[in-house]
N, C-alpha and C positions, 0 to 999 in steps of 0.2 A: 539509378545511381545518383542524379543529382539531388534526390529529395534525401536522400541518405546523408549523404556531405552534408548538406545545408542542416538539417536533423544535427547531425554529431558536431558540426559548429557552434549551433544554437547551444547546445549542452554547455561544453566546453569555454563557449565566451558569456553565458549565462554564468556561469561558477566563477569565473573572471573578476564579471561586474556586481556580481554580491559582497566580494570583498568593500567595495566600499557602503554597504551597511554595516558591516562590522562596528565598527566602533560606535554608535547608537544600540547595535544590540547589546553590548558588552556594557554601554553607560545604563541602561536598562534594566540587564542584570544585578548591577552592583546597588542600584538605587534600591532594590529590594519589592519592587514593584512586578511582581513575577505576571501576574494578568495583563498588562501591558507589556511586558518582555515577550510572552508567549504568543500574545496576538500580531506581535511587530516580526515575528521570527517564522510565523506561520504561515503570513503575509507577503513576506520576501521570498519563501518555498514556493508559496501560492502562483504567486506572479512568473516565477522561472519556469515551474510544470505549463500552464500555460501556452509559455512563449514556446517551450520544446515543441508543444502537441501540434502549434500552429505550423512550425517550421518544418516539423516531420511531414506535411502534407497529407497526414496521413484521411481518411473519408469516416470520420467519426458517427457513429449511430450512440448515441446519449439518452436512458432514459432511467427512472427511477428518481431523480434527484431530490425529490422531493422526498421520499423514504428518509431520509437522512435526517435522526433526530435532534434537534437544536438546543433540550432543554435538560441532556444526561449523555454523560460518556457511553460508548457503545465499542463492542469487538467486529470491525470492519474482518471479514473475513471472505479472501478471492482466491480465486485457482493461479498459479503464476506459469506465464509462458513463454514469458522475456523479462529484461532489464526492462524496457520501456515500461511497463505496467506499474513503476515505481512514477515515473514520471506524469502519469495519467493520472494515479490517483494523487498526488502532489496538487496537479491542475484541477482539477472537477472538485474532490473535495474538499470546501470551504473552512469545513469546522476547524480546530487545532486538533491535532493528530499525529500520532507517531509510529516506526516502524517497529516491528519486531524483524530484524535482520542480520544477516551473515557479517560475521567481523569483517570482514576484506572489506564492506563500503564503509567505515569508520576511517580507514585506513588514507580513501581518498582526498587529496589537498581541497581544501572549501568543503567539499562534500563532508565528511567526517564533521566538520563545525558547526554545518545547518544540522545535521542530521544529533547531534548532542544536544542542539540549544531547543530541537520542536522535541526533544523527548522520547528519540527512537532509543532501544535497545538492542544490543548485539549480543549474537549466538553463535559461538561455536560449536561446528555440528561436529564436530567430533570429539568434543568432552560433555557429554552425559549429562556429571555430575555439572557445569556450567550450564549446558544449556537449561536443566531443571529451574538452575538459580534466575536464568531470564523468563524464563514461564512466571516465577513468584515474583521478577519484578513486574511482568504486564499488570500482573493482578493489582498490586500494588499502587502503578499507573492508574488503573482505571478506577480505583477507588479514590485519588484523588482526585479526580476529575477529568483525569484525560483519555481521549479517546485510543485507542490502538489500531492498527492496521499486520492481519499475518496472514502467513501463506503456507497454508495445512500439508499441503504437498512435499515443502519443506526444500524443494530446489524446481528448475525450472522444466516445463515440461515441450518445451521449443516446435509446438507445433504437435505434437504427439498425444495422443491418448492420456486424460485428465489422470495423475495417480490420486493412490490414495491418501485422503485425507488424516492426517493424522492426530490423534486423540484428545493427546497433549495438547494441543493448539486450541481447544477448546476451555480448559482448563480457568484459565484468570477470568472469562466470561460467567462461566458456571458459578467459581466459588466468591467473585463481586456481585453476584446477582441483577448484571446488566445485561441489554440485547444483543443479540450476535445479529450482526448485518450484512448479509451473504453480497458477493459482488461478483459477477461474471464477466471475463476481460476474454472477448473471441477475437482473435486475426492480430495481436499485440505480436508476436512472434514474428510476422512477415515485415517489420516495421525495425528490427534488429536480428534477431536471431534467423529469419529465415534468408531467402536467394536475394542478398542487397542487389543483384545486379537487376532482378525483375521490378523491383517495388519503385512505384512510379507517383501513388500518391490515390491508385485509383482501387486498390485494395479495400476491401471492408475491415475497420475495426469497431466490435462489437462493446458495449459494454450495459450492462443492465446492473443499475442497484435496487436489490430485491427490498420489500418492507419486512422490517427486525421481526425478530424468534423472542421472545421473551425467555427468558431461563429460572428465575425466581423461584416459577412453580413448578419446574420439570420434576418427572416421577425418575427415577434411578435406571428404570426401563428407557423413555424417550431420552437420558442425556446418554447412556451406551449407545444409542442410535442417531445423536447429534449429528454425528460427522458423517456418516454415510448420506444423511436425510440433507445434508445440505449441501454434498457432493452429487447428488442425483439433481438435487435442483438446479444445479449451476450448469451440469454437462446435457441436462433438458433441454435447458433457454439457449442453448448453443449455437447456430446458423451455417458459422465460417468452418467450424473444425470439426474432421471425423475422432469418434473416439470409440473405436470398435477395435 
Protein backbone atom coordinates (compact mmCIF):
# COMPACT_ATOMS: atom_id res chain seq x y z
CA UNK A 1 0.00 0.00 0.00
CA UNK A 2 2.70 2.35 0.71
CA UNK A 3 4.46 1.98 -2.69
CA UNK A 4 1.08 2.50 -4.27
CA UNK A 5 0.58 6.00 -2.44
CA UNK A 6 3.97 7.18 -3.07
CA UNK A 7 3.32 5.67 -7.03
CA UNK A 8 0.12 7.85 -7.42
CA UNK A 9 1.78 10.92 -5.61
CA UNK A 10 4.73 10.76 -7.92
CA UNK A 11 2.07 10.84 -10.93
CA UNK A 12 -0.04 13.38 -9.56
CA UNK A 13 2.89 15.90 -8.28
CA UNK A 14 4.90 15.00 -11.47
CA UNK A 15 1.88 16.57 -13.75
CA UNK A 16 1.99 19.46 -11.11
CA UNK A 17 5.54 20.30 -11.63
CA UNK A 18 5.60 20.05 -15.51
CA UNK A 19 3.25 22.92 -15.59
CA UNK A 20 6.19 24.98 -15.13
CA UNK A 21 7.75 23.76 -18.51
CA UNK A 22 4.98 24.93 -20.09
CA UNK A 23 5.74 28.23 -21.16
CA UNK A 24 9.28 27.23 -22.79
CA UNK A 25 7.29 24.59 -24.62
CA UNK A 26 4.75 26.83 -25.99
CA UNK A 27 7.71 29.64 -26.57
CA UNK A 28 9.15 26.62 -28.79
CA UNK A 29 6.32 26.01 -30.44
CA UNK A 30 5.51 29.37 -31.55
CA UNK A 31 9.27 30.03 -32.65
CA UNK A 32 8.41 27.39 -35.38
CA UNK A 33 11.25 25.34 -34.38
CA UNK A 34 9.20 21.95 -34.17
CA UNK A 35 12.60 19.63 -33.67
CA UNK A 36 13.42 21.33 -30.72
CA UNK A 37 9.92 21.78 -29.40
CA UNK A 38 9.45 17.92 -29.85
CA UNK A 39 12.78 17.04 -28.29
CA UNK A 40 12.03 19.52 -25.17
CA UNK A 41 8.39 17.89 -24.89
CA UNK A 42 9.65 14.43 -25.20
CA UNK A 43 12.14 15.08 -22.59
CA UNK A 44 9.93 16.54 -20.01
CA UNK A 45 7.60 13.08 -20.63
CA UNK A 46 10.73 11.43 -20.52
CA UNK A 47 11.84 12.62 -17.22
CA UNK A 48 8.13 12.16 -15.28
CA UNK A 49 7.90 8.25 -16.66
CA UNK A 50 11.04 7.88 -15.02
CA UNK A 51 10.46 9.45 -11.88
CA UNK A 52 6.72 7.33 -11.66
CA UNK A 53 8.61 3.98 -12.43
CA UNK A 54 11.28 4.88 -9.72
CA UNK A 55 8.47 5.80 -7.11
CA UNK A 56 6.31 2.78 -7.95
CA UNK A 57 8.93 0.53 -6.40
CA UNK A 58 8.08 -1.40 -8.73
CA UNK A 59 11.33 -4.75 -9.57
CA UNK A 60 11.92 -3.89 -13.18
CA UNK A 61 13.35 -6.62 -15.50
CA UNK A 62 14.47 -4.26 -18.78
CA UNK A 63 15.78 -5.72 -21.65
CA UNK A 64 15.75 -5.13 -25.50
CA UNK A 65 16.70 -1.52 -25.38
CA UNK A 66 18.85 -1.56 -27.78
CA UNK A 67 16.16 -2.90 -30.46
CA UNK A 68 15.06 0.48 -30.49
CA UNK A 69 15.76 2.11 -33.91
CA UNK A 70 17.31 5.63 -33.74
CA UNK A 71 17.68 6.38 -37.38
CA UNK A 72 13.51 5.98 -38.64
CA UNK A 73 10.21 6.21 -37.08
CA UNK A 74 8.87 2.87 -36.10
CA UNK A 75 5.18 1.28 -34.78
CA UNK A 76 6.13 0.53 -31.03
CA UNK A 77 3.49 -2.07 -30.64
CA UNK A 78 2.59 -3.84 -26.64
CA UNK A 79 -0.16 -5.86 -25.18
CA UNK A 80 -1.79 -3.41 -22.37
CA UNK A 81 -2.44 -4.50 -18.94
CA UNK A 82 -2.68 -1.30 -16.96
CA UNK A 83 -2.62 2.51 -16.99
CA UNK A 84 0.91 2.08 -15.71
CA UNK A 85 2.29 0.63 -19.06
CA UNK A 86 1.77 4.24 -20.43
CA UNK A 87 4.07 5.39 -17.87
CA UNK A 88 6.83 2.81 -18.41
CA UNK A 89 7.01 3.33 -21.87
CA UNK A 90 7.07 7.21 -21.41
CA UNK A 91 10.26 6.30 -19.07
CA UNK A 92 12.45 3.65 -20.95
CA UNK A 93 11.72 4.96 -24.21
CA UNK A 94 13.96 7.68 -25.36
CA UNK A 95 13.10 8.40 -28.83
CA UNK A 96 10.14 11.02 -29.50
CA UNK A 97 6.99 9.26 -29.60
CA UNK A 98 3.39 9.29 -29.32
CA UNK A 99 0.39 7.46 -28.18
CA UNK A 100 -2.42 6.18 -30.01
CA UNK A 101 -5.02 6.53 -27.13
CA UNK A 102 -8.51 6.52 -25.69
CA UNK A 103 -10.00 10.18 -25.57
CA UNK A 104 -10.58 10.26 -21.67
CA UNK A 105 -6.68 10.73 -21.20
CA UNK A 106 -6.71 13.98 -23.44
CA UNK A 107 -9.32 15.02 -21.17
CA UNK A 108 -6.77 14.88 -18.09
CA UNK A 109 -5.54 18.56 -16.67
CA UNK A 110 -1.49 18.51 -17.74
CA UNK A 111 -1.89 15.32 -19.05
CA UNK A 112 -3.94 16.06 -22.07
CA UNK A 113 -1.08 19.08 -22.80
CA UNK A 114 1.89 16.64 -22.73
CA UNK A 115 0.10 14.16 -24.37
CA UNK A 116 -0.98 17.01 -27.67
CA UNK A 117 2.46 18.60 -27.68
CA UNK A 118 4.59 14.65 -28.01
CA UNK A 119 2.11 13.87 -30.80
CA UNK A 120 -0.35 11.29 -29.18
CA UNK A 121 -3.66 10.83 -30.88
CA UNK A 122 -7.04 9.93 -29.50
CA UNK A 123 -9.59 7.29 -30.25
CA UNK A 124 -12.96 6.97 -29.75
CA UNK A 125 -13.67 3.48 -29.48
CA UNK A 126 -16.91 3.89 -29.96
CA UNK A 127 -17.17 5.77 -33.23
CA UNK A 128 -15.83 3.56 -35.96
CA UNK A 129 -16.05 6.04 -38.36
CA UNK A 130 -13.32 8.28 -35.84
CA UNK A 131 -11.39 5.88 -34.79
CA UNK A 132 -10.63 4.79 -38.66
CA UNK A 133 -9.79 8.56 -38.96
CA UNK A 134 -6.91 8.11 -35.91
CA UNK A 135 -5.52 4.81 -37.67
CA UNK A 136 -4.98 7.49 -41.04
CA UNK A 137 -3.61 9.84 -38.79
CA UNK A 138 -0.73 7.33 -37.14
CA UNK A 139 0.10 6.77 -40.64
CA UNK A 140 0.37 10.05 -41.29
CA UNK A 141 2.60 10.49 -37.95
CA UNK A 142 4.87 8.07 -38.95
CA UNK A 143 5.58 9.25 -42.15
CA UNK A 144 6.50 12.38 -40.85
CA UNK A 145 8.77 11.14 -38.87
CA UNK A 146 7.33 10.33 -35.72
CA UNK A 147 7.40 7.29 -34.07
CA UNK A 148 3.89 5.88 -32.56
CA UNK A 149 3.17 3.64 -29.60
CA UNK A 150 -0.57 1.39 -29.69
CA UNK A 151 -2.17 -1.31 -28.11
CA UNK A 152 -3.77 -3.95 -30.38
CA UNK A 153 -5.87 -5.28 -27.80
CA UNK A 154 -7.41 -2.00 -27.86
CA UNK A 155 -8.49 -1.84 -23.83
CA UNK A 156 -6.71 -3.16 -20.90
CA UNK A 157 -6.46 -6.69 -20.15
CA UNK A 158 -5.64 -6.34 -15.98
CA UNK A 159 -3.92 -9.40 -15.39
CA UNK A 160 -5.90 -11.64 -17.58
CA UNK A 161 -5.34 -13.54 -20.70
CA UNK A 162 -3.59 -11.41 -23.55
CA UNK A 163 -6.76 -10.61 -26.26
CA UNK A 164 -6.78 -10.40 -29.37
CA UNK A 165 -4.67 -8.31 -31.29
CA UNK A 166 -6.52 -6.24 -33.57
CA UNK A 167 -5.83 -5.69 -37.33
CA UNK A 168 -6.38 -2.26 -37.59
CA UNK A 169 -3.66 -1.50 -35.35
CA UNK A 170 -1.47 -2.62 -37.73
CA UNK A 171 -2.45 -0.66 -40.45
CA UNK A 172 -0.28 2.99 -40.52
CA UNK A 173 2.93 0.49 -40.14
CA UNK A 174 2.05 -1.46 -43.17
CA UNK A 175 0.94 1.18 -45.44
CA UNK A 176 4.21 3.78 -44.25
CA UNK A 177 6.36 0.89 -44.87
CA UNK A 178 8.16 1.26 -41.39
CA UNK A 179 9.05 -1.49 -38.60
CA UNK A 180 6.57 -2.60 -36.05
CA UNK A 181 8.48 -3.02 -32.79
CA UNK A 182 6.64 -5.61 -30.60
CA UNK A 183 7.05 -4.74 -26.70
CA UNK A 184 5.97 -7.11 -23.98
CA UNK A 185 4.82 -5.30 -20.54
CA UNK A 186 4.37 -8.79 -17.97
CA UNK A 187 3.31 -8.02 -14.03
CA UNK A 188 2.38 -3.93 -15.14
CA UNK A 189 -1.21 -4.84 -13.86
CA UNK A 190 -0.07 -5.67 -10.12
CA UNK A 191 1.42 -2.15 -9.95
CA UNK A 192 -2.26 -0.40 -10.54
CA UNK A 193 -4.87 -2.53 -11.75
CA UNK A 194 -4.21 -5.51 -9.56
CA UNK A 195 -4.59 -6.06 -5.27
CA UNK A 196 -2.91 -2.42 -4.31
CA UNK A 197 -3.14 -3.74 -0.81
CA UNK A 198 -0.52 -6.64 -1.79
CA UNK A 199 1.96 -4.79 -4.05
CA UNK A 200 5.01 -4.03 -2.05
CA UNK A 201 7.61 -3.21 -4.61
CA UNK A 202 8.72 -6.86 -4.63
CA UNK A 203 6.47 -7.98 -7.50
CA UNK A 204 8.21 -8.71 -11.08
CA UNK A 205 7.58 -6.35 -13.85
CA UNK A 206 8.52 -7.80 -17.05
CA UNK A 207 9.28 -5.89 -20.01
CA UNK A 208 11.09 -7.15 -23.29
CA UNK A 209 11.52 -4.91 -26.34
CA UNK A 210 11.70 -7.30 -29.07
CA UNK A 211 14.06 -6.41 -32.45
CA UNK A 212 11.60 -4.61 -35.41
CA UNK A 213 9.42 -6.78 -38.08
CA UNK A 214 10.17 -4.94 -41.24
CA UNK A 215 6.87 -4.58 -43.28
CA UNK A 216 7.99 -2.99 -46.62
CA UNK A 217 8.32 -6.41 -48.02
CA UNK A 218 5.46 -8.39 -46.56
CA UNK A 219 3.51 -10.70 -48.94
CA UNK A 220 -0.41 -10.17 -48.36
CA UNK A 221 -0.30 -13.63 -46.79
CA UNK A 222 2.45 -12.64 -43.80
CA UNK A 223 0.61 -8.97 -43.20
CA UNK A 224 -3.02 -11.11 -42.50
CA UNK A 225 -0.79 -12.94 -40.19
CA UNK A 226 0.99 -9.78 -38.55
CA UNK A 227 -1.16 -9.50 -35.69
CA UNK A 228 -1.46 -13.04 -34.61
CA UNK A 229 2.40 -13.56 -35.26
CA UNK A 230 3.21 -10.80 -32.87
CA UNK A 231 0.65 -11.71 -30.36
CA UNK A 232 2.16 -15.08 -30.03
CA UNK A 233 5.45 -13.55 -29.49
CA UNK A 234 4.69 -11.40 -26.84
CA UNK A 235 2.37 -13.99 -24.84
CA UNK A 236 5.71 -16.48 -25.55
CA UNK A 237 8.29 -14.10 -23.81
CA UNK A 238 5.77 -13.83 -20.94
CA UNK A 239 7.06 -15.15 -17.21
CA UNK A 240 4.58 -13.29 -14.68
CA UNK A 241 1.21 -13.95 -16.38
CA UNK A 242 -0.99 -16.90 -17.08
CA UNK A 243 -2.68 -16.68 -20.42
CA UNK A 244 -4.60 -19.96 -20.84
Amino acid sequence: MINSFRYQCAVVLGLLKMALNRPKCNKLLKSGDMSAHDDYANAVVNKWGKRCIKKSGADMEISGLENVPTDRPVLFVANHQSNYDILVLCGLLKCNKGFVAKQELGKIPQLGYWMVHTHCLFMDRNDMKQSMQTIIQAYEQLKNGYSMIIFPEGTRSKGGPVKEFKAGSFKPAIKAKVPVVPITLDGTFKVIDGDKDKFDGTDKVQVIIHPPIETADLSKEEIKELPSRVQKLIVDSMKYTKNN
